[in-house]
N, C-alpha and C positions, 0 to 999 in steps of 0.2 A: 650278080650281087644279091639279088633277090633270093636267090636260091639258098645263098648261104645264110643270108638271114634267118629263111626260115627252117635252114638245118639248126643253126643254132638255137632258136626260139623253138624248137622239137627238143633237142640233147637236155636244155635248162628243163623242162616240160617234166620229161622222164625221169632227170634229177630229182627234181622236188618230188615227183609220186612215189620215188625209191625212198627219201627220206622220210617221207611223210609216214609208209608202210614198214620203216626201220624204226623210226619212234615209236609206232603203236605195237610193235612186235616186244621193244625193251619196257619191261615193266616198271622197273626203277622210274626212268624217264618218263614213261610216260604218268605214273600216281603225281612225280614231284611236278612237273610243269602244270597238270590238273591246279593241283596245290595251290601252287605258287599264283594263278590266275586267281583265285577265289579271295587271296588273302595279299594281293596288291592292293587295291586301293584302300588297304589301312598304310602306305606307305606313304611320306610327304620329305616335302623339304631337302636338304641334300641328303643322298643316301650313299654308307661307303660297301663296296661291296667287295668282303676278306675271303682271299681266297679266287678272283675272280676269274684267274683264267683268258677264256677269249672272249667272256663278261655274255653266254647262252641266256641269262634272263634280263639283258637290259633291255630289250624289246618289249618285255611284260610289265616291268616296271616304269619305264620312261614316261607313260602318259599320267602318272603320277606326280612325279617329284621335278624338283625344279636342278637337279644336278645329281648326276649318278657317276661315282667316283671307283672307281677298280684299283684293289690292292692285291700286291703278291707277295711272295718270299720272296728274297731275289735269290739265294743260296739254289736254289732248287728248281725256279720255273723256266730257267736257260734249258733245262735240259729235257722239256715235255715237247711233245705234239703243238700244242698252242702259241709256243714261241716262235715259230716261224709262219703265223696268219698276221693277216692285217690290223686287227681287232687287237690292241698291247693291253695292258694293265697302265692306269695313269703315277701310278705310286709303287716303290718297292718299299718292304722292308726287312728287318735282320731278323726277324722273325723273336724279338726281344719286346721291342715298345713300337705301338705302332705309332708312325709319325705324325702326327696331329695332336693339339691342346686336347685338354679337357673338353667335353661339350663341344665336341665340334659337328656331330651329324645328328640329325632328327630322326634318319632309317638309318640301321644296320644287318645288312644280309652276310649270311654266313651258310651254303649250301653242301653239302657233303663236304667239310675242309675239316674239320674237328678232332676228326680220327687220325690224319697226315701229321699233326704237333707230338713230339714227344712230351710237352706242356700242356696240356690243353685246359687245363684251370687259369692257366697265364695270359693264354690268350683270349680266354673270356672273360678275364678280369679288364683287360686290354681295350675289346668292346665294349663295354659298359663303360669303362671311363672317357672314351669319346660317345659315348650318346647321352644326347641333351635330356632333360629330367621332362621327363613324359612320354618319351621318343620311343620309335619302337625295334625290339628285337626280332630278325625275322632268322631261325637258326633250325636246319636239319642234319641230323644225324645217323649213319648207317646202327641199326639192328642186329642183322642177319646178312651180312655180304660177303660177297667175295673178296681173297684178297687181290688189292690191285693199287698202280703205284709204287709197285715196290721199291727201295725196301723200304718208303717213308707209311707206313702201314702198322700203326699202333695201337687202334684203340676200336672197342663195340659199346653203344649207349643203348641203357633202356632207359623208358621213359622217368623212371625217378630217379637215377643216376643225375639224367640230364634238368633235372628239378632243383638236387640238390648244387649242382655244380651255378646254376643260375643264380638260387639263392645265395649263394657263398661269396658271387659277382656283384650283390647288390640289387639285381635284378626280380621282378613279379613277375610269374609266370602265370600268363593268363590263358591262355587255352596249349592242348598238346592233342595231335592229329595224327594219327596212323597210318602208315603208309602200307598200305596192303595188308594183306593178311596171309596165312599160311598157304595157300595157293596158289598166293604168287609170289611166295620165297620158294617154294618148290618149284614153280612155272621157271621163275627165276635162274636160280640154281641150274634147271635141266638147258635152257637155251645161251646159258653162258657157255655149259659142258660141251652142247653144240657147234655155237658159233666161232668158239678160240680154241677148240682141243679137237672137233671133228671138221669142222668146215676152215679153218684158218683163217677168216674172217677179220682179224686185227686190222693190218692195213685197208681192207676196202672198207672197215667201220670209220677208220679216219678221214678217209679221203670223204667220207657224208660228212664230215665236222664232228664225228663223237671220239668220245677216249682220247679228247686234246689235252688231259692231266697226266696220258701216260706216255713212255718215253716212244719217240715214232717208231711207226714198225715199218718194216717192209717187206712181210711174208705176202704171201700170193695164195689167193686160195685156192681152194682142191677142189676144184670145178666139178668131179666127178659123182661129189659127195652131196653137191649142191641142190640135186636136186629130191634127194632125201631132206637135208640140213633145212631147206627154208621152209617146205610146206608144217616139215613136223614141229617148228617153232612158231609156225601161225595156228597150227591147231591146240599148240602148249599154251601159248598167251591168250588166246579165245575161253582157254576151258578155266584157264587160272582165274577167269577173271569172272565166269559165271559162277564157278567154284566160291569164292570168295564170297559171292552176295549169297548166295543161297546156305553153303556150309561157312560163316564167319568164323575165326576163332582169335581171341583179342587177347590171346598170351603170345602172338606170334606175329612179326611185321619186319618188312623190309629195314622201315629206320620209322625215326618221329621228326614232325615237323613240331619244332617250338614257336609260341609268339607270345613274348613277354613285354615288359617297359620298366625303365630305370624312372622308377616311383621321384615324386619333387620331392619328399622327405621319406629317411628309412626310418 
């Protein structure tokens, strides 16, 4: 019994240092969850979280707020990766009106989901009117991305695109954050190119818990390719990312993070 204990306290072991080294390899992921830590505790009070998925930031957010609420579409999340985990969304909806009064949450999270609405003015008009008047918006948007999700894959934000769409919601936009920069949409780009088109990598990205928005895969990868695929995708995100602090360039970024607030008077 012992033994197997500690087989399995080994296999968990190795698990997390795979992920661990799978987050720091994806740059997306890894700028946005940086992000996200830095600019939690301006969150409070209940928070709903649009778009949530299998809810990857309620652990960042939780020590925060006093209730963290997950909403979906329902038209469309039956058919992802993330429907079949533990971890459900507590709320659907038609992807029309979200179900909640007025004023009903003090945090609103909305993480890469903006570009999936054929509406996407709708449903940020939809956020603002359930956050309470001072409350905050916490809303990122793809840039420069790949397409993914298909075919629900509509829309690219730059930062005043995503200014004036706020504005129009009711909404003050108080700061807007850049999610990398041209070196790691290039970093980016190359180890997507990598890991889904040369290494087949979909499925065993899932089975770490990532790409649970898109529909499960069950490709296997090309083992043979693997050991070109990962080292040259740990020297692409090492350089993107030196790259980036050394060569900046700020007409070019992954996406932007927003944090705005539904002002008490407009």
């Amino acid at each position: 019994m012992s033994n197997l204990l500690g087989s399995f306290v080994h296999i968990q072991a190795v698990k997390r240092a795979v992920i661990s080294a799978a987050n720091w390899v994806d740059l997306q992921w890894s700028v946005t969850i940086s992000q996200l830590r830095k600019v939690a505790p301006r969150a409070r009070g209940t928070l709903l979280d649009v778009g949530c998925g299998c809810k990857p930031y309620m652990s960042i957010f939780a020590p925060y707020v006093a209730r963290y609420v997950g909403l979906e579409l329902e038209s469309t999340f039956s058919g992802t990766a993330a429907a079949s985990l533990s971890v459900q969304p507590d709320v659907y909806y038609d992807g029309k009106r979200i179900p909640f009064d007025e004023e009903s949450f003090d945090t609103v999270l909305s993480i890469q989901v903006l570009e999936h609405t054929p509406t996407p003015q709708e449903l940020l008009n939809e956020m603002s009117r359930v956050l309470r008047r001072d409350g905050v918006l916490i809303l990122s948007a793809p840039f420069s991305f790949r397409l993914h999700e298909e075919p629900h894959d509509y829309f690219r934000y730059s930062p005043h695109g995503l200014r004036v769409m706020c504005e129009k919601a009711g909404l003050q936009v108080q700061e807007v954050w850049p999610q990398g920069s041209l070196w790691s949409v290039l970093g980016h780009q190359m180890n997507s190119f990598l890991a889904f088109q040369v290494g087949k990598l979909d499925g065993f990205t899932q089975s770490l818990g990532k790409l649970t928005h898109e529909e499960t895969s069950n490709s296997s990868p090309r083992f043979l390719a693997l050991p070109f695929v990962v080292p040259a995708m740990v020297l692409i995100s090492g350089a993107a990312r030196v790259l980036d602090k050394v060569f900046p360039d700020r007409t070019m970024a992954l996406g932007y993070l927003i944090i705005a607030n539904r002002p008490s008077k407009f």
